[in-house]
C-alpha positions in Angstrom: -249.9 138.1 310.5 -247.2 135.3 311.5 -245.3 136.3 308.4 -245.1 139.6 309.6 -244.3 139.3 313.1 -241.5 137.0 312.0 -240.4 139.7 309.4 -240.3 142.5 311.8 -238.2 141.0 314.4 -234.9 140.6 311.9 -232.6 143.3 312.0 -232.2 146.1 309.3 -228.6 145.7 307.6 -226.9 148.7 306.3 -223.2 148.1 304.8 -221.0 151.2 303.8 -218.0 150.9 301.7 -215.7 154.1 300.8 -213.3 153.6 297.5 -209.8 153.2 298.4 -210.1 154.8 301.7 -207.1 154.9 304.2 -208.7 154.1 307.4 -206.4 156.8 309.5 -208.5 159.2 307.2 -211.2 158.8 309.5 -211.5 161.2 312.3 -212.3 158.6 314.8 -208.8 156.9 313.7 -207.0 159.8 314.0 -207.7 161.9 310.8 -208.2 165.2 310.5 -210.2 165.4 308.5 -213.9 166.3 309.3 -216.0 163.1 309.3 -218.8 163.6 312.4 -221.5 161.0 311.6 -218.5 158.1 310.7 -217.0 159.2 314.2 -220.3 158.8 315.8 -220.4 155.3 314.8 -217.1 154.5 315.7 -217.0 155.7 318.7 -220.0 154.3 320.0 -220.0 151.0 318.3 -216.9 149.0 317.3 -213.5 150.1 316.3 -211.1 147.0 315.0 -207.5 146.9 315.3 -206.7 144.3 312.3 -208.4 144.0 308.8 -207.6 143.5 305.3 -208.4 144.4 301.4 -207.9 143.1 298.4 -205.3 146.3 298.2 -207.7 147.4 294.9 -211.5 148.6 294.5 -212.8 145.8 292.5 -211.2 142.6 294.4 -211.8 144.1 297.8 -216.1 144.7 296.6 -215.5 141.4 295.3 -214.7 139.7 298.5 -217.1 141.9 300.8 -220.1 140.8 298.3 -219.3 137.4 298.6 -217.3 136.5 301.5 -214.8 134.5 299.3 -211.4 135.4 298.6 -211.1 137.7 295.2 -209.7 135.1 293.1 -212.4 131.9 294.4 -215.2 135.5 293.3 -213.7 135.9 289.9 -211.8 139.2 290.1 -208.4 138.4 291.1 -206.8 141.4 289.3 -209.0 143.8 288.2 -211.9 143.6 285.7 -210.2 142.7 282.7 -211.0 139.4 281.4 -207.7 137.3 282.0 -209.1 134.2 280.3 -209.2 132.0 283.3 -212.5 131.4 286.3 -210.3 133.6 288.9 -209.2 136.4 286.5 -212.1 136.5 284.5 -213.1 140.0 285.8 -216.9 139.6 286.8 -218.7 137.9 289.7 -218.8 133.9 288.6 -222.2 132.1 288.2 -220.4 129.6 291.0 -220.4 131.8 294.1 -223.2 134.1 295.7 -223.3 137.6 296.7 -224.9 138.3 300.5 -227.9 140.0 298.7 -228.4 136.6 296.7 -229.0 134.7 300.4 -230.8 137.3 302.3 -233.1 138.1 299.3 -234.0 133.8 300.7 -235.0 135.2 304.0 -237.4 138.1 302.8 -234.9 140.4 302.6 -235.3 144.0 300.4 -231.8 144.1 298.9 -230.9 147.5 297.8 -227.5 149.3 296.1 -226.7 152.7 296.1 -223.3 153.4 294.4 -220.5 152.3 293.0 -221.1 148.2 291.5 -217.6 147.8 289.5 -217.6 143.4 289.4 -218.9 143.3 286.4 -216.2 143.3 283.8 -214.7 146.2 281.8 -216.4 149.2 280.6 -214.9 151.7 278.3 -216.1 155.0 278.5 -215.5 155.9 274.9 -217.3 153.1 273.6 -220.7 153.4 275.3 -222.8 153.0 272.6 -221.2 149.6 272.2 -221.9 148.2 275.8 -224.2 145.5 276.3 -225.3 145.4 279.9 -226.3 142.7 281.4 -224.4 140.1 278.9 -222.7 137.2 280.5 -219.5 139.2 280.8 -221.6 142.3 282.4 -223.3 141.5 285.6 -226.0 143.7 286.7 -227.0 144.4 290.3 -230.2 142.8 289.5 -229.0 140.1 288.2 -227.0 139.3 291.3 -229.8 139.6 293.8 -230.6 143.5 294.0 -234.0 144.8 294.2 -233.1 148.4 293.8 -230.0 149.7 292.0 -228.5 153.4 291.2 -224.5 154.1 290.8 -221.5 153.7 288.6 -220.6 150.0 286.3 -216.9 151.9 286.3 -214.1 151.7 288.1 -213.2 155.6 288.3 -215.4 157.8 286.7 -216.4 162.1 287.0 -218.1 162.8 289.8 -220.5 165.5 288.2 -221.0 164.1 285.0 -220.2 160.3 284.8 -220.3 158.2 281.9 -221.4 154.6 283.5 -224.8 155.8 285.8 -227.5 153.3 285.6 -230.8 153.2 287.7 -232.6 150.2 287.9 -229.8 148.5 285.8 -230.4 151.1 283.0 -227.8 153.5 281.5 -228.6 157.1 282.5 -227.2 160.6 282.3 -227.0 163.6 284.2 -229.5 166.0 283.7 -229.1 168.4 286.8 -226.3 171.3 287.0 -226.0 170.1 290.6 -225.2 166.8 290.5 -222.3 165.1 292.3 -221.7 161.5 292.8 -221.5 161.3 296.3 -224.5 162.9 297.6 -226.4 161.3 294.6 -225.4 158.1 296.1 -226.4 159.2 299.8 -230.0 160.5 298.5 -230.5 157.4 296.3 -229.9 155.2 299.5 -231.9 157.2 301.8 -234.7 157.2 299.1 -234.2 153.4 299.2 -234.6 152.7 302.8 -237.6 155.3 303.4 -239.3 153.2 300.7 -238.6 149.8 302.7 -239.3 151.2 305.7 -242.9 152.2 304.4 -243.3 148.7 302.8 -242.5 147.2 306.4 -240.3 144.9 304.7 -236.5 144.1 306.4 -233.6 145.8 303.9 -230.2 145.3 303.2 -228.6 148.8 302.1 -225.4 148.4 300.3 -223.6 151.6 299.9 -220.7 152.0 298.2 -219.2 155.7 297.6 -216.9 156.3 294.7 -214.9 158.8 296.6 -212.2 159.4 297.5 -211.2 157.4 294.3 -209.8 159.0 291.8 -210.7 161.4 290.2 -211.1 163.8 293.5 -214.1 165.7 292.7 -215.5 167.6 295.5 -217.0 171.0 296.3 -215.7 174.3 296.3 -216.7 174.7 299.9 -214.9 171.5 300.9 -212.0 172.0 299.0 -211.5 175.5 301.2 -212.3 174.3 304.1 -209.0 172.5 304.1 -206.8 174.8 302.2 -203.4 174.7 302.9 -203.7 171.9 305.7 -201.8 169.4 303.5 -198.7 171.7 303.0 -196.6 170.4 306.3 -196.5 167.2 304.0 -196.2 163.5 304.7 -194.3 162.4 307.6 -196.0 165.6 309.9 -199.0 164.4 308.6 -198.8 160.6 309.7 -196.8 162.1 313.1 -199.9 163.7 314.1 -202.6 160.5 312.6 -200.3 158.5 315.0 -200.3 160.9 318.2 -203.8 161.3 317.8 
């Protein structure tokens, strides 16, 4: 019963990351586009003034996993293997990811979306891939308890190529599928599922979008036709007045 007084009393941890994401996107930053629920958080939580990437997908993931610097993580560059420990291209054996601690302090660790620090992947070659290899990291392997998303860096948002569950390739088999709300109901499925073991979680989710390729829904894609067409400097005019 001690055990699970303790385990009750530490705090549920849920960490969003959006793919090369401008942050004036946001509504609550001055975007216009429509983003309620991220507004909600911002503006009644904290907004921050300073920050800073790894100014690409895989070396940004790389430090936010770790805490390290992308080069100290292993992906200095991108997911090529360079030949050398801080361009190798996957998450080195000599650091640890925040799932890899907390999983220490009775932690569920869960991932829902897009993994991508775990070396190269080539689409046309998937028959050849060997998951899980010493060059291929798996969430599991890296302190995960649950895992559904992408391996890739970019790949389609209806009918990707690099889908695993559980650390398993899988494909789409639904004519409704799309990445993003795959990764939002594979996340929510995650947490209901912790939240009926009684068990603290940390939720890792990390949309694809907007990376490239920009795959959305008809519906959203008309919902801001034509609003781009006053072009650049209007466009950052207005983030800025706003």
């Amino acid at each position: 019963m001690a055990d699970t007084a303790a385990q009750a009393k530490k705090p549920n941890i849920i960490v969003v990351m959006v793919d090369d994401l401008g942050y004036s996107d946001l509504g609550c930053y001055g975007g216009e586009i429509s983003t309620p629920n991220i507004d909600s958080l911002g503006y009644n939580g904290l907004r921050f003034t300073q920050m800073y990437n790894g100014a690409r997908c895989c070396p940004s993931r790389a430090a936010l996993l770790t805490g390290l610097h992308p080069h100290q993580a292993g992906i200095g560059q991108m997911t090529a293997d360079l030949g050398t420990p801080a361009y190798q291209g996957y998450l080195r054996d000599g650091c640890v990811t925040i799932a890899e601690v907390l999983k220490t302090s009775g932690y569920r660790t869960l991932l829902s979306g897009k993994w991508h620090v775990s070396g190269s992947w080539d689409n046309r070659d998937r028959a050849n891939w060997v998951p899980g290899d010493k060059k291929h990291p798996l969430p599991k392997q890296r302190g995960f308890d649950r895992s559904f998303g992408l391996l890739n860096a970019a790949d389609s948002y209806w009918n990707p190529k690099s889908l695993i569950l559980e650390d398993a390739l899988i494909d789409v088999e639904t004519d409704d599928f799309h990445m993003t709300d795959a990764i939002a109901d594979h996340a929510v499925e995650q947490i209901n599922e912790s939240v009926d073991m009684g068990k603290p979680f940390f939720q890792y989710v990390a949309f694809t979008a907007p990376h490239w390729p920009l795959h959305a829904w008809e519906d959203d894609i008309v919902k801001y036709e034509g609003k781009y067409m006053a072009g650049y400097d209007a466009i950052r005019t207005s983030r800025h007045e706003q």
